[in-house]
N, C-alpha and C positions, 0 to 999 in steps of 0.2 A: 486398621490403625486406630489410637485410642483417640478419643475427644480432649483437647487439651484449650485450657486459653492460654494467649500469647506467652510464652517465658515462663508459662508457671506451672509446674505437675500438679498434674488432680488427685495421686496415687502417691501413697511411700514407696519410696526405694527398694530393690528389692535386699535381703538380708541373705551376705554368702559367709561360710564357713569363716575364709580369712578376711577380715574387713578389708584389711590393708593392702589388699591385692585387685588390680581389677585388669581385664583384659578386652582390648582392641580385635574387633570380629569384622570390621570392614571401613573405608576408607573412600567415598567418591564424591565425583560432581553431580552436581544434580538441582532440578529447577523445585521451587516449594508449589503445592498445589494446594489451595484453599476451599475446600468444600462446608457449604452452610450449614447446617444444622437447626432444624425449626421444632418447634415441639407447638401441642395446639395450645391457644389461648380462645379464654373467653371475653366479650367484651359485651358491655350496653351500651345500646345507643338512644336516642329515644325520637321517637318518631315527630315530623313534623305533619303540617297539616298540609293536607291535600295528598302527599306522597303515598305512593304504593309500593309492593316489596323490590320490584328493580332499581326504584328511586332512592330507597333505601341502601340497598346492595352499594350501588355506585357510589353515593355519597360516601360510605364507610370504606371503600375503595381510596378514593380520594383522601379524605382525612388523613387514615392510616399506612398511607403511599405503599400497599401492596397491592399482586397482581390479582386479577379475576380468581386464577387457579389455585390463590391461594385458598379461598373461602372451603369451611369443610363443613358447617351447618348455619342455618337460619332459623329461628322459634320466635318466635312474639307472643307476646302476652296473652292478645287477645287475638282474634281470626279480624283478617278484614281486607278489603280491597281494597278502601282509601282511609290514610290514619285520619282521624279526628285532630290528632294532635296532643301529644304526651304518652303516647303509648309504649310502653319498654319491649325491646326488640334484643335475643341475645344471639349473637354472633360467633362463632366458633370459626376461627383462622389458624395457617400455619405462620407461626412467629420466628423469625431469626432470632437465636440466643447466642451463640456461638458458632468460631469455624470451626473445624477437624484439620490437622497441619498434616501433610504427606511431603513425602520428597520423591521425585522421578529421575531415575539418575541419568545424565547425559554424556553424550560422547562428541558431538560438536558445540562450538559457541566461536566469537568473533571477540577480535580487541575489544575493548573497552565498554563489551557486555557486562552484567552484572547476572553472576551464577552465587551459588550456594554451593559451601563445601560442608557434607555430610561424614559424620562417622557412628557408628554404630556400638557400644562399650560397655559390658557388663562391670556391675560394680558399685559401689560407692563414694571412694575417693583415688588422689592422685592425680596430675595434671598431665596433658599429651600435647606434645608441640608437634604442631607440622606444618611441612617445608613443600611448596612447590616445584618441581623440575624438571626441566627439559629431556626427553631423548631423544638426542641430534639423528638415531639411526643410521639411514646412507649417507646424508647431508654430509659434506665436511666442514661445516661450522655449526654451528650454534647461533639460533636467532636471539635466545636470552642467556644472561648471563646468569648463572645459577646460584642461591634460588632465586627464584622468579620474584619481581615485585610487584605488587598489588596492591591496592586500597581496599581502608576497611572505614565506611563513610568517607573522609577526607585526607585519612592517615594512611599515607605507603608506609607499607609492612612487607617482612619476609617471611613470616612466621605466624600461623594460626593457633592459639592456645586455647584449649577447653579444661576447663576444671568439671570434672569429674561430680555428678550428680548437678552439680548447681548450675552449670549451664544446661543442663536438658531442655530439650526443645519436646519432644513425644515422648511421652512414657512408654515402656518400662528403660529404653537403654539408648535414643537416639539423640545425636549433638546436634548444632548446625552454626552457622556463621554465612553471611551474604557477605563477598566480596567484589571486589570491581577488578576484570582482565585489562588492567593496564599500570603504570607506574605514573607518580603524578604531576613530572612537570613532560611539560609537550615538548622541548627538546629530546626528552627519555623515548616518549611516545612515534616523536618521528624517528629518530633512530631506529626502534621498532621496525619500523612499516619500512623505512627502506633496507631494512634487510629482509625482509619477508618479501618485495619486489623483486630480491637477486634470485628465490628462488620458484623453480617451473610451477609447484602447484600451490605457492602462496602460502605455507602452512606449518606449522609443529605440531610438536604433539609433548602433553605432558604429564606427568602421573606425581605421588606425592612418598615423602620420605618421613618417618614420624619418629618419634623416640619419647622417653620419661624424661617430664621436664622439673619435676621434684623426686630427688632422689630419697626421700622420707616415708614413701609409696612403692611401691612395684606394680609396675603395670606391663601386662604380658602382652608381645608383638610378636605372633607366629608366624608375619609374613617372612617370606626370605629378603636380608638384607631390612631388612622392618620398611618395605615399598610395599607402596597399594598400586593397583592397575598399570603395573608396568609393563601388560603384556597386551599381545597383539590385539586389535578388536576394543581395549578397554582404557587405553590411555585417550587422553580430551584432546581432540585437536582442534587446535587454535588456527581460524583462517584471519589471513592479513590483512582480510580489506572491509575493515570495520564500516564503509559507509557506500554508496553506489559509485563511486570511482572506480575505473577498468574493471568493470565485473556487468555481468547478466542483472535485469530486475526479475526478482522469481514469481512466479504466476500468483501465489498470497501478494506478495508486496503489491503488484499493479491493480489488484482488485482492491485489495486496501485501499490505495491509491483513488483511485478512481469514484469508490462508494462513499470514502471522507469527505472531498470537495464535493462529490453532487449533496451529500446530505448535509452543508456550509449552505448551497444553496435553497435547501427544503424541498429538492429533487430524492422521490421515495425508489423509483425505479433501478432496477439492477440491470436489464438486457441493455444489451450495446446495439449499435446498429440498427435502430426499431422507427425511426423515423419512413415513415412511408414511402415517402421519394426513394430513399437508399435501396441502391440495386445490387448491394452484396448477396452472394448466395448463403442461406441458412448455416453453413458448416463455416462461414468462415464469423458468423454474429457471434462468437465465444470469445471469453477473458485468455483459455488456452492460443488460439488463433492472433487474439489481439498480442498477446506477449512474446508470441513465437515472432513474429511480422516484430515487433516493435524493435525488439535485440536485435535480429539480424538489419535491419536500418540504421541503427544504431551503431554496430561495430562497425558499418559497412565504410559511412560517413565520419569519425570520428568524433561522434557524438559521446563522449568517452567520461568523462568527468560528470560530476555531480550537479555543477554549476550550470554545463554543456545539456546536461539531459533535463534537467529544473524549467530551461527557458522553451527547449523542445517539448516538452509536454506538457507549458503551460498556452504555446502558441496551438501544438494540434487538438488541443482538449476545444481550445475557443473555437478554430477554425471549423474544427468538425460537429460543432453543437453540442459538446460534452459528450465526443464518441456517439455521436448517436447517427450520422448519416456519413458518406464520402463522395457526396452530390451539394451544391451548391443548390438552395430552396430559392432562388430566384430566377425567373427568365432566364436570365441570357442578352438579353435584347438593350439593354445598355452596352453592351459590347460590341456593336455591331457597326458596318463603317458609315460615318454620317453622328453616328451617337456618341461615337468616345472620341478624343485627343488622340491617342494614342493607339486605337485600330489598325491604322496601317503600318504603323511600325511593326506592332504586333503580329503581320500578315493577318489580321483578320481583313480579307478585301471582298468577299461575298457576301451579300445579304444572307442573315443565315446564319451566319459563323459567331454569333455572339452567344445562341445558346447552342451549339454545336463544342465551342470551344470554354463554354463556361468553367467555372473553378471545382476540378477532382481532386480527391485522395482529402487524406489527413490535413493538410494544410491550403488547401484550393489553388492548386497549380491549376493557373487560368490563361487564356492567350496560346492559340493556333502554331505560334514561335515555339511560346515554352514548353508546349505540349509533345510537338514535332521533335523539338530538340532530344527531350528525354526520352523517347522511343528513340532518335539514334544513336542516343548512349546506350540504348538496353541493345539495340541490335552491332553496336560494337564490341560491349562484354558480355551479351549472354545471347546469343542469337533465335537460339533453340524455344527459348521462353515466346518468340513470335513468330516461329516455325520458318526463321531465315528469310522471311517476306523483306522486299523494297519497301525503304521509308512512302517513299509517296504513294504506293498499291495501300499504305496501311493508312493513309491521311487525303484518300480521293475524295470526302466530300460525302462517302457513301451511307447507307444504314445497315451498317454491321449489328446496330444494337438499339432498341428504342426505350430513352428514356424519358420518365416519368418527371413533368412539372404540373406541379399541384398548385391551387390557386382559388379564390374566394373570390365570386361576382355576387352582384346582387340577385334575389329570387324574380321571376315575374312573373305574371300571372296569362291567361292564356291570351290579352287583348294586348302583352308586352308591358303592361303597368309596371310597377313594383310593388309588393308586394310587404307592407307595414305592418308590423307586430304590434296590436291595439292595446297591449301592456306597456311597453317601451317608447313607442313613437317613432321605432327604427326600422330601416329598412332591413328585413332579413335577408343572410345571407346561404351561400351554398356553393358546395364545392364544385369545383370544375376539374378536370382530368386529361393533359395537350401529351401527346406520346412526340415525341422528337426524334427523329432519324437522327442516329450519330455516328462514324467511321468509327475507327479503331482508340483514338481518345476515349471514347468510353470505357475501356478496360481501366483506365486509372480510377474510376468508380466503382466498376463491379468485380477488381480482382485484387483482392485485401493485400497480396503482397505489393502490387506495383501502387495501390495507394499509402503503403508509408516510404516503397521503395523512392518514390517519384518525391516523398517529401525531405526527405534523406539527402536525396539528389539535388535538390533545388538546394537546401539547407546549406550542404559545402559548396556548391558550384557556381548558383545565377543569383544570390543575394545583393550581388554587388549591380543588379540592372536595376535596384531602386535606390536604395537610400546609400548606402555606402559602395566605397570600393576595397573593401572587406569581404573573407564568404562569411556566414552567421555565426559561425565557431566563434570567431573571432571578434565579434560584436558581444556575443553570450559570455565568454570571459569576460568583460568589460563589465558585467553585469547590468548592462542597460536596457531594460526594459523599453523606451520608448523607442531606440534606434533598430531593435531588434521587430519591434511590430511596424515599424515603415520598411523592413525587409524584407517583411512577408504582405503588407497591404499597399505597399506604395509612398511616394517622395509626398507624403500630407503632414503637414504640421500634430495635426490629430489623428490620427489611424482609426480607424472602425472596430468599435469595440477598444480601445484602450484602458478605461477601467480594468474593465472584466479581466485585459490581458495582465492588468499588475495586478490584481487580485488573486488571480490563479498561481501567478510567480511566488506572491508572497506564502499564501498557503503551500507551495510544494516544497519550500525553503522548509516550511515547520516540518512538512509531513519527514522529508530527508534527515532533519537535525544539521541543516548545510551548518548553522553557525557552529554548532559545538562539536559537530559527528566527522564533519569532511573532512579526510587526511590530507587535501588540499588548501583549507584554511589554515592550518596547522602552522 
C-alpha cells in the first residue's frame, strides 16, 4: 500500500481512456491501520563535560523522546572517553515522518463501535452513494429499519457519499469514511438493543447497496443488484450488546482489565497468583483460567450487568490483593474464640479455628459457619465435585491440606540478641514459614473454581449476615460503594481498605465506558 499523508494523495490520478466514466471494484467494512514510516536523520549534539558515549546516547534519548532501537549510528568528532566539554557528537536515528493508511476489512463489530467503510474505484470523477442494510435472513423481522442509521462525527446519516478522486484516502484508487454503528438519539439506540434481546444470538447482519449519485458521470456497478458483501461469510454482523451487559468478559478484555488498574497503581507485574502464600496449582495462575472461573461465577450468581460486575470486580480485585493470592496473608489468630466478638456465632469454638477457618477464594469467605455452609450448597448442587462426602467428614478439624503463613520476626543472633543493622539503627528482619493443618476449607484456596465459585455464592446468598438485608446484587445496583464493602467486610462504619475499594470501582466504570457505553444507563 502507497505512503500517503492524511487526506491528501502524493501521486496524480490515474488517466483512463473515458474520463467521464469510472467504476466501483469493491465495497466493505473494515478497521484503518496506521503504520509509521521513519527515514534516518541526522543530528548534533554537543557534548557536555564529564559525559561519556552512553551518557551521551541517553541524554539524546531523552531530549528527542525516542527509543534505544531507534539509534542507527554514533561518530564524534574527536575519539574520547570523557568529553571535555564542547565536543560535536553526530547521531544518526530513525525519525517518524509519516503513516502509511491500510484498511483491514472486518466481519464482526458491536453497536455503537466505530468502523470504516471502504470502497475501492478506479477513475477520476463522478459521485457514489451508499446505503447500509440489513438482511433479516431466517429472522422474521428486521432489527433495523432500512437503511440503517449511523453517525458521521455527530451527524446521523443514511447515506455515505464519496466524490470520486477528491475524497481519496490511498492512492492509486482507495475511499474511506469512519462511521459510528448506531443512530443518535438513545431512544433510537435502545430500541435497538431491545430488539436484538428478542433474538437467540443477539445479532444482524449487514451489507451495503450503492448507486450514481451524479447522474453527469457514469460510474460502473458490476455487482448484482449494485450490493456489496451480501453473501454468506462477508456481510458485517452486528452483535447487540455493545457493553458487558448479559454477555461473557473475553480473555483480552479481562487482561486488559486487570494490567490497566495494576499499571494506575505502578504495579509492573503481569502473573496472577504469585504471591507466596497462594496455594493455587500452577495451571490454574493463567488470565485463560482466571476468565474461564470468572464467567462461569458470574452467570452462575446473577452477576449479569455491567454495574453488577464493576462492583464484583472491584471488591475481588481488593480482596485478593489485585488477583495475586486466594489465601488471606494474616494469621488467623484474631479469629479464634476469646479473640473475636463474633467466634462463636461464627462456630469458630476451637482453639485453632481462627487460621483453620481464615478468609479463602476471591473475596475471603471467612468463618467455619460460612465456609461449612458453602460446601453444603456445593454438596447439594454438585455433589460429585466433593466426591459425595458428608458435610462434617469434609469439616473434621483434620489436615487434608497444609497451608502456608508467612510472616516477619526479628533476626537474632546466636546469644538470642537482636540483631541491628549499623546503617539504619534497625533491627533486621527475617522471614519465618508456620504450615497450618487445615480440613477440606482449604480447597476454597487451592482450587481456582471454588474460589470464585464460593465468592459468587456469598455475593447472592449470605450478604445480608452483615450490613444489609439485601443479597449484593441488590446493593451493587444501588451503586453504593460503601454498603457493598460492609458486605463483604462487615457491619463497620469504615470497612478495610475502603478507599482502594472506591477507587478500583471508579476505575472499572472508565475501563467499561458504564456512563456512556451501558445499554443499561441508557
Amino acid at each position: 500500500m502507497a505512503n500517503v499523508e492524511f487526506g491528501k494523495p502524493r501521486f496524480k490520478p490515474p488517466v483512463m481512456n473515458d474520463e467521464n466514466i469510472s467504476e466501483v471494484t469493491a465495497i466493505y467494512f473494515a478497521k484503518r491501520i496506521l503504520t509509521p514510516i521513519y527515514e534516518n536523520t541526522e543530528e548534533i549534539i554537543i557534548a557536555k563535560k564529564g559525559e561519556n558515549k552512553k551518557k551521551i546516547k541517553t541524554r539524546f534519548i531523552t531530549e528527542q523522546k525516542i527509543k534505544k532501537e531507534d539509534l542507527v549510528n554514533y561518530e564524534a568528532e574527536t575519539t574520547f572517553e570523557k568529553a571535555k566539554g564542547g565536543e560535536k557528537v553526530t547521531i544518526t536515528y530513525k525519525k517518524k515522518v509519516r503513516d502509511s493508511i491500510s484498511f483491514k476489512k472486518i466481519t464482526k463489530a458491536k453497536i455503537k463501535e466505530k468502523v470504516w467503510v471502504v470502497t475501492t474505484c478506479n477513475g477520476t470523477t463522478g459521485k457514489l452513494s451508499v446505503e447500509i442494510n440489513e438482511n433479516k435472513l431466517t429472522n422474521t423481522e428486521s432489527v433495523y429499519d432500512n437503511p440503517v442509521k449511523f453517525l458521521i462525527e455527530e451527524e446521523e446519516k443514511t447515506k455515505i457519499e464519496f466524490e470520486i478522486y477528491k475524497d481519496i484516502i490511498v492512492t492509486p484508487n482507495t475511499y474511506a469514511k469512519e462511521i459510528t454503528l448506531q443512530p443518535k438519539s438513545k431512544e433510537d439506540v435502545k430500541t435497538l438493543i431491545d430488539k436484538f434481546d428478542k433474538r437467540t444470538d443477539k445479532n444482524a447482519f449487514l451489507y451495503f447497496k450503492s448507486e450514481n449519485a451524479d447522474p453527469a458521470y457514469e460510474i460502473k456497478i458490476f455487482e448484482e443488484n449494485k450490493e456489496f458483501i451480501n453473501k454468506e461469510g462477508e456481510r458485517l454482523e452486528i452483535l447487540g450488546t455493545p457493553c458487558y451487559c448479559n454477555r461473557d468478559i473475553t480473555l483480552d478484555e479481562i487482561k486488559s482489565i486487570v494490567l490497566k488498574m495494576r499499571k494506575e497503581e505502578g504495579i509492573k507485574t503481569k502473573s496472577l497468583f504469585s504471591a507466596e502464600n497462594c496455594p493455587l496449582d500452577s495451571i490454574d495462575k493463567t488470565y485463560e483460567r482466571l476468565t474461564e472461573e470468572l464467567n462461569k461465577a458470574m452467570k452462575k450468581y446473577h452477576i449479569n450487568t455491567c454495574i453488577r460486575k464493576i462492583h464484583f470486580l472491584a471488591q475481588s480485585y481488593h480482596e485478593s490483593g489485585r488477583y495475586d493470592t486466594t489465601l488471606e496473608g494474616a494469621s488467623g489468630k484474631g479469629y479464634n474464640p476469646g479473640k473475636h466478638s463474633n467466634a462463636k456465632d461464627m462456630e469458630n469454638t476451637e482453639d485453632g479455628d481462627g487460621p483453620r477457618y481464615k478468609g479463602r477464594g476471591i473475596i475471603q469467605l471467612t468463618w467455619r459457619k460460612n465456609q461449612k455452609a458453602y460446601f453444603s450448597y456445593v454438596l447439594q448442587k454438585e455433589p460429585d465435585l466433593l466426591n459425595n462426602q458428608k458435610i462434617d467428614d469434609l469439616f473434621d478439624r483434620g489436615s487434608l491440606n497444609k497451608e502456608k503463613y508467612i510472616y516477619m520476626v526479628d533476626k537474632l543472633d546466636e546469644k538470642g540478641n537482636k540483631i541491628i543493622n549499623p546503617k539504619t539503627k534497625k533491627t533486621i528482619k527475617e522471614k519465618k514459614i508456620d504450615l497450618i493443618d487445615v480440613d477440606s476449607a482449604s480447597l476454597i484456596a487451592k482450587n481456582l473454581h471454588f474460589a470464585f465459585d464460593s465468592a459468587g455464592w456469598y455475593w447472592e446468598n449470605l450478604g445480608n449476615v452483615t450490613a444489609t438485608n439485601e443479597n449484593i446484587n441488590i446493593v451493587a445496583d444501588k451503586d453504593d460503594v460503601l454498603k457493598v464493602s460492609q458486605c463483604i467486610n462487615g457491619r463497620v462504619k469504615n470497612p478495610y481498605g475502603l478507599e482502594h475499594r472506591k477507587t478500583f470501582t471508579k476505575s472499572l466504570k472508565l475501563l467499561f465506558d458504564y456512563e456512556d457505553g451501558c445499554i443499561n444507563k441508557i
